[in-house]
Structure formats: structure tokens, C-alpha cells
C-alpha positions as CSV (number, residue, x, y, z in Angstrom):
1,X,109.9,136.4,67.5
2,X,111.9,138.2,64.7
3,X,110.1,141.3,63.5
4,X,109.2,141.4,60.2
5,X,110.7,145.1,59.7
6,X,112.4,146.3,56.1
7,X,115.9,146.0,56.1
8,X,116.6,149.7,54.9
9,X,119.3,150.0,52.2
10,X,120.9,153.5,51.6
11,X,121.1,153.4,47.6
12,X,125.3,153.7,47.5
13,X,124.5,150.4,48.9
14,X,122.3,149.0,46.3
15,X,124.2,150.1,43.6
16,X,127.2,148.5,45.0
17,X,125.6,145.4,45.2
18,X,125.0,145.4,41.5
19,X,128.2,146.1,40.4
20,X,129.4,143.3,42.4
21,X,126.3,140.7,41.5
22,X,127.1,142.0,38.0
23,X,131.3,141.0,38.5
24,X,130.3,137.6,39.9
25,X,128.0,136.3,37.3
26,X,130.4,134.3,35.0
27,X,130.7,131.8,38.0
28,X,126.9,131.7,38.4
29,X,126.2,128.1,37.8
30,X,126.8,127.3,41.3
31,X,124.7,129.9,42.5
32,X,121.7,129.4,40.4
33,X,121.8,125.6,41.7
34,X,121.5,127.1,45.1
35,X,117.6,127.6,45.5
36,X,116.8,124.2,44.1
37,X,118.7,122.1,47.7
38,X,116.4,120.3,49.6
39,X,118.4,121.4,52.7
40,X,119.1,125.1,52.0
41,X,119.1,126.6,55.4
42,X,122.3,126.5,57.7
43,X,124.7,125.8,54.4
44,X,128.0,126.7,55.3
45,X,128.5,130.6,55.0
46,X,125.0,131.1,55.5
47,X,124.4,134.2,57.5
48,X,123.3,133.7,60.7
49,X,120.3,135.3,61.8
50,X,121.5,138.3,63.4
51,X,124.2,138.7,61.6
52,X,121.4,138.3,58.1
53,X,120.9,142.4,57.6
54,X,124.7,142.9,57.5
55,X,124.3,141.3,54.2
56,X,128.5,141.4,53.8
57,X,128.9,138.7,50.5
58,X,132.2,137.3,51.9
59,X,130.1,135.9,55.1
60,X,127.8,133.7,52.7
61,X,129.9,132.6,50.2
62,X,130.4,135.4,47.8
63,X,126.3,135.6,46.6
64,X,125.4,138.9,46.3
65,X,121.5,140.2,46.4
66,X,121.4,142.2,43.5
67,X,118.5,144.0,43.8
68,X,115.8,146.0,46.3
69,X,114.1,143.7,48.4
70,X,110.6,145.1,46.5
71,X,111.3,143.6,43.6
72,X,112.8,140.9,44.9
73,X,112.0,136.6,45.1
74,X,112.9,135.3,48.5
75,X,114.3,132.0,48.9
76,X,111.6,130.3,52.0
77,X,112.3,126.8,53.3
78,X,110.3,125.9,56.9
79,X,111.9,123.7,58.5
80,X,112.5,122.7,62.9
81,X,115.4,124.2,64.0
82,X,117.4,121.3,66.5
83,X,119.4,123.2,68.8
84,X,123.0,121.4,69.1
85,X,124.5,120.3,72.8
86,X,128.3,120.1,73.4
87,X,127.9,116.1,73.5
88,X,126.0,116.5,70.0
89,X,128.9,118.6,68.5
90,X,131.5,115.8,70.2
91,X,129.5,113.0,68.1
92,X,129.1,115.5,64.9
93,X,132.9,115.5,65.4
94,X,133.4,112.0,65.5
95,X,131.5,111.2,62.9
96,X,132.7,114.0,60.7
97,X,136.5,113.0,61.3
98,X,135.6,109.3,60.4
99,X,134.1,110.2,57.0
100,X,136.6,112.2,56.1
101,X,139.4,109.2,56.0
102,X,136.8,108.5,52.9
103,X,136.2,112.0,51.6
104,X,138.5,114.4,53.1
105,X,136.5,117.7,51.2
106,X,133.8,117.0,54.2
107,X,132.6,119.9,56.0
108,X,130.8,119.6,59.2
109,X,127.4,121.7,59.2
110,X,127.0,124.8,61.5
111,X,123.4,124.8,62.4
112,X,121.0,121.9,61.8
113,X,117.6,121.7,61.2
114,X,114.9,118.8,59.6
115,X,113.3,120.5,56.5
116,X,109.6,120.3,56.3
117,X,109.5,122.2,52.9
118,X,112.2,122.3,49.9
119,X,113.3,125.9,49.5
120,X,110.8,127.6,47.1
121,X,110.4,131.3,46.1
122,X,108.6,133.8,47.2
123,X,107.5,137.2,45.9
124,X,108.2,139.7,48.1
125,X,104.2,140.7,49.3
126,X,103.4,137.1,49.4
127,X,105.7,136.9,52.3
128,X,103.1,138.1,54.6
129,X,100.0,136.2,53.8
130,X,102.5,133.0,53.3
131,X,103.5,133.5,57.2
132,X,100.1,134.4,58.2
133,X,98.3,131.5,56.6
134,X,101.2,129.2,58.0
135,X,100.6,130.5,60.9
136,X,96.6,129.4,61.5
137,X,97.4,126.2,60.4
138,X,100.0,125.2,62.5
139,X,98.6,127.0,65.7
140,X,96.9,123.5,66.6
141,X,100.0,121.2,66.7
142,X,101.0,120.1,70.0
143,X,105.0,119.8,70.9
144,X,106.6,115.9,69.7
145,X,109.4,114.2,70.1
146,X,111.1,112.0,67.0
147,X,114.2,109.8,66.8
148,X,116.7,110.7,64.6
149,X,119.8,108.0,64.8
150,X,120.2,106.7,61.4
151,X,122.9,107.5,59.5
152,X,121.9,108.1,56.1
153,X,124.1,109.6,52.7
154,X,122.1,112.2,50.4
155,X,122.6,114.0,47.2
156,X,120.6,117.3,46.2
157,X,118.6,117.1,43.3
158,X,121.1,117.9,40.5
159,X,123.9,115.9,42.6
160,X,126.1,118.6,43.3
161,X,126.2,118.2,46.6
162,X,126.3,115.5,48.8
163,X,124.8,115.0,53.0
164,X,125.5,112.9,55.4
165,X,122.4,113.1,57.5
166,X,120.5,111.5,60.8
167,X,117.4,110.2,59.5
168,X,114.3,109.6,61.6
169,X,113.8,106.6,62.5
170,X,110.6,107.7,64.8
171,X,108.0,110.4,64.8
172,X,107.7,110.0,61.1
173,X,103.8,110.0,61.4
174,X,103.8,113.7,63.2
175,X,106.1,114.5,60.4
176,X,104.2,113.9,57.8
177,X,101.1,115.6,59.3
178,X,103.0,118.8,59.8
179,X,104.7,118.6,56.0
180,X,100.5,118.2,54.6
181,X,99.8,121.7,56.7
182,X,103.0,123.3,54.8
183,X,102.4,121.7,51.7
184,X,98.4,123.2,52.0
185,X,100.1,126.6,52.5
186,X,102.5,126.2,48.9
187,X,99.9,125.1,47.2
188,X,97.8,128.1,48.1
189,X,100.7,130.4,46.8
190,X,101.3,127.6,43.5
191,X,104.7,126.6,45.1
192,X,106.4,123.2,44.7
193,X,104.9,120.5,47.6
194,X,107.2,118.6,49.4
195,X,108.8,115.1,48.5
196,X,106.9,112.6,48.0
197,X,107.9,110.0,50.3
198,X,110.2,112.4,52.2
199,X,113.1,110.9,53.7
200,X,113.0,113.0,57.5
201,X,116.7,113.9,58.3
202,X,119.1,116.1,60.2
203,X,122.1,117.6,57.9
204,X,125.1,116.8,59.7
205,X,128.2,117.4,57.1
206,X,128.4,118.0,53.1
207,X,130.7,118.1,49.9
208,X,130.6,119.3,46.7
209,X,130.3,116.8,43.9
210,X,128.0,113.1,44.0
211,X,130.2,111.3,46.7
212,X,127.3,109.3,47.9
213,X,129.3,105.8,46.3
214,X,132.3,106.6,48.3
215,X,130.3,107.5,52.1
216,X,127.8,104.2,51.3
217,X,128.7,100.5,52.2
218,X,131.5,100.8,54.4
219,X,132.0,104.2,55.4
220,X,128.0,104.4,56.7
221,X,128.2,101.1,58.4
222,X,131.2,102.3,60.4
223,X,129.1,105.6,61.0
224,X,126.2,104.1,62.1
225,X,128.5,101.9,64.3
226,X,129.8,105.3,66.3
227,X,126.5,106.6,66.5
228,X,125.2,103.4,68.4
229,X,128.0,103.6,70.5
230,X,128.1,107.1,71.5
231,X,127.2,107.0,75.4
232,X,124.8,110.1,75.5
233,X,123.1,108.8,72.1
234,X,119.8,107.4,73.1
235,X,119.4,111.2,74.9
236,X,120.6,113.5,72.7
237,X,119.1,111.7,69.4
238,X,115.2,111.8,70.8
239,X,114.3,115.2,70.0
240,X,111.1,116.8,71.3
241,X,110.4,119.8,68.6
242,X,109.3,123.5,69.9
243,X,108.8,125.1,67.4
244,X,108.6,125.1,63.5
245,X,110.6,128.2,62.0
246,X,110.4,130.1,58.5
247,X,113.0,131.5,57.1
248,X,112.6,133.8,53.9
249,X,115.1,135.9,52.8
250,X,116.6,137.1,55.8
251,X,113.7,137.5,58.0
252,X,113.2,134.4,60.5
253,X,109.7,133.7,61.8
254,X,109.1,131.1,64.6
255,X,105.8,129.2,65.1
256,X,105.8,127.5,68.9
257,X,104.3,124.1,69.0
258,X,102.2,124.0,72.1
């Protein structure tokens, strides 16, 4: 499990950091889109989680935290991480070099993941109790497995971006139970629930811009075609589900299923 230790910064540091958040705002549109994705974790140039504390801006796309963690709001999303197998990454590569005969800005993801919450704010002292309540409710969830082998397009809320995603196709039922635990814990803390009628999925590539017209039709049924094909499918799309993780901020907390 990660510990939930301060990340110390000397203040030479901090004030660095401001100048440079302070140099970058002009462009800050794209940045203050950023919180509101519904599949935030993982985004290209997202630090990994080791290499999180180094907190260099050119390794996550130029955003800068501009101020002391204390006063800080931490963007959370929980989410199950899916741990990628060389014959995953061959299909991801397939797939990804297919779709980009249709939109050539495609860029495959680098980690992948099935959200259970959209990525909401946190104070930074509600980070604790947030874990710790998450934590007793999800202690009684028993390890599942889920299908995910639907090829599916989707566009972030403002439609700047655009997904090409595995949706579940089975296991949607455990989902669902688990996302009503998560949502009990945001609504404790007044956060934003989850989607409705959430549509279950596993990020595989994204663009900037609302390309969904020119990935749908076509494009997906040709996708969906290489994913049914794809020898080791069946195996590696059935996906029996560990753990639940929490990322906020930096810090990474895990939650085994049992």
C-alpha cells in the first residue's frame, strides 16, 4: 500500500512553482477542463506513481501545482486499475494503428483503468476520512470478474476529448454495486455521484477535439471486427478485478477485493 506521507517541498521549490503556474496561465483553458474528464487517471503525461513526488511539469504535460499541498484541492477519481499483458498491448496496437487511418492525432493510452467515480475535488484534510470511509465500505466486496470486449467511441463532458474504449459487456451488475458504495462516500463529502446510467469502459486511446463522427459507423465496426478476431481475446478481455485503487493528488491508495 502507498503511504499516505507529506510530500515535503523546500520553499525555493514552491516559489518556483508559482512563477511558473503564474507564466502558464494564458493557456489555461485546457487545463481548467482537465478536472471535469470522466477518465482522468492514466492521461497521457500523467505521472506515474512513483515517479508522482518528482512533480517535474514537463512529465505531465506542462500543469504546474501552484500552491502547498495544505491549501490545496486534490483532484480524486477511484477507479480498478487493469494491469496490461504483452498480448493486450499487441491488440491495443492493432487497434490503435487501424483507427488512426481515420484519425491519425490518436494516441494510444499508457495505463488503463475502469472508473468507478468521475474525478471530483478534494480538500486536502478530507483526504483522510474520504479513504477511511471508502475503506469500510468496500472491505466486504469479494474479487469479480467482468467482460470488457466492446468497442465503444466517447467524448468528455465538454467534448474536448475523444476515447476509444472497451466497454463491459458483463459484470455490469457488480459494477454498479461497487459505484453505489463510492457514490455513498461523495455524497458524504457533498461531491458529484457518478453517471447516471454509467457506461463501464476501459480507455484504450484518445484525441483532442469531438472525433466521435469520424471513429463511429465504419471505423468501430472494423474495430470491433479485430477485437473478435484477436486469438488471445476471449482470455485477455475477462478480467477478474483485485483491487479498487484511489488516487488523489499524488498519493495512491489500494483497497484489495477479497
Amino acid at each position: 500500500a502507498m503511504s499516505a506521507a507529506l510530500v515535503g517541498y523546500s520553499s525555493s521549490e514552491e516559489e518556483q512553482e508559482q512563477e511558473q503556474e503564474g507564466g502558464s496561465r494564458g493557456g489555461g483553458a485546457q487545463g481548467a477542463g482537465r478536472p471535469r474528464l470522466p477518465v482522468p487517471a492514466g492521461l497521457p503525461g500523467d505521472p506515474d506513481p512513483e515517479e508522482a513526488v518528482s512533480d517535474d511539469s514537463s512529465r505531465h504535460g506542462g500543469r504546474v501545482r501552484g500552491f502547498p499541498h495544505e491549501r490545496g484541492n486534490w483532484a480524486t477519481h477511484v477507479y480498478l486499475p487493469y494491469t496490461a499483458q504483452e498480448e493486450f498491448l499487441e491488440l491495443l496496437e492493432l487497434l490503435v494503428s487501424h483507427a488512426r487511418t481515420f484519425v491519425p492525432s490518436l494516441a494510444a493510452m499508457e495505463e488503463f483503468h475502469l472508473s468507478l467515480s468521475q474525478c471530483v475535488v478534494l480538500r486536502y484534510h478530507w483526504i483522510e476520512p474520504f479513504v477511511r470511509s471508502l475503506r469500510e465500505r468496500l472491505a466486504a466486496f469479494h474479487r469479480f470478474f467482468c467482460v470488457a470486449d466492446q468497442v465503444k467511441v466517447y467524448t468528455n463532458q465538454n467534448k474536448t476529448r475523444t476515447f476509444i474504449g472497451l466497454e463491459v459487456s458483463a459484470g455490469h451488475f457488480q459494477l454498479l454495486e461497487l459505484v453505489s458504495e463510492v457514490d455513498g462516500v461523495l455524497e458524504e463529502f457533498d461531491l458529484p455521484t457518478f453517471y447516471k446510467d454509467p457506461s463501464f469502459h476501459i480507455s484504450l486511446a484518445w484525441c483532442v477535439g469531438d472525433l466521435a463522427g469520424r471513429l463511429e459507423g465504419q471505423c468501430l465496426r472494423e474495430l470491433q471486427d479485430i477485437v473478435d478476431g484477436f486469438e488471445e481475446s476471449a482470455f485477455l478481455l475477462r478480467i477478474q478485478w483485485e483491487q479498487i485503487r484511489c488516487k488523489s493528488g499524488n498519493k495512491y491508495f489500494s483497497f484489495p477485493l477479497r
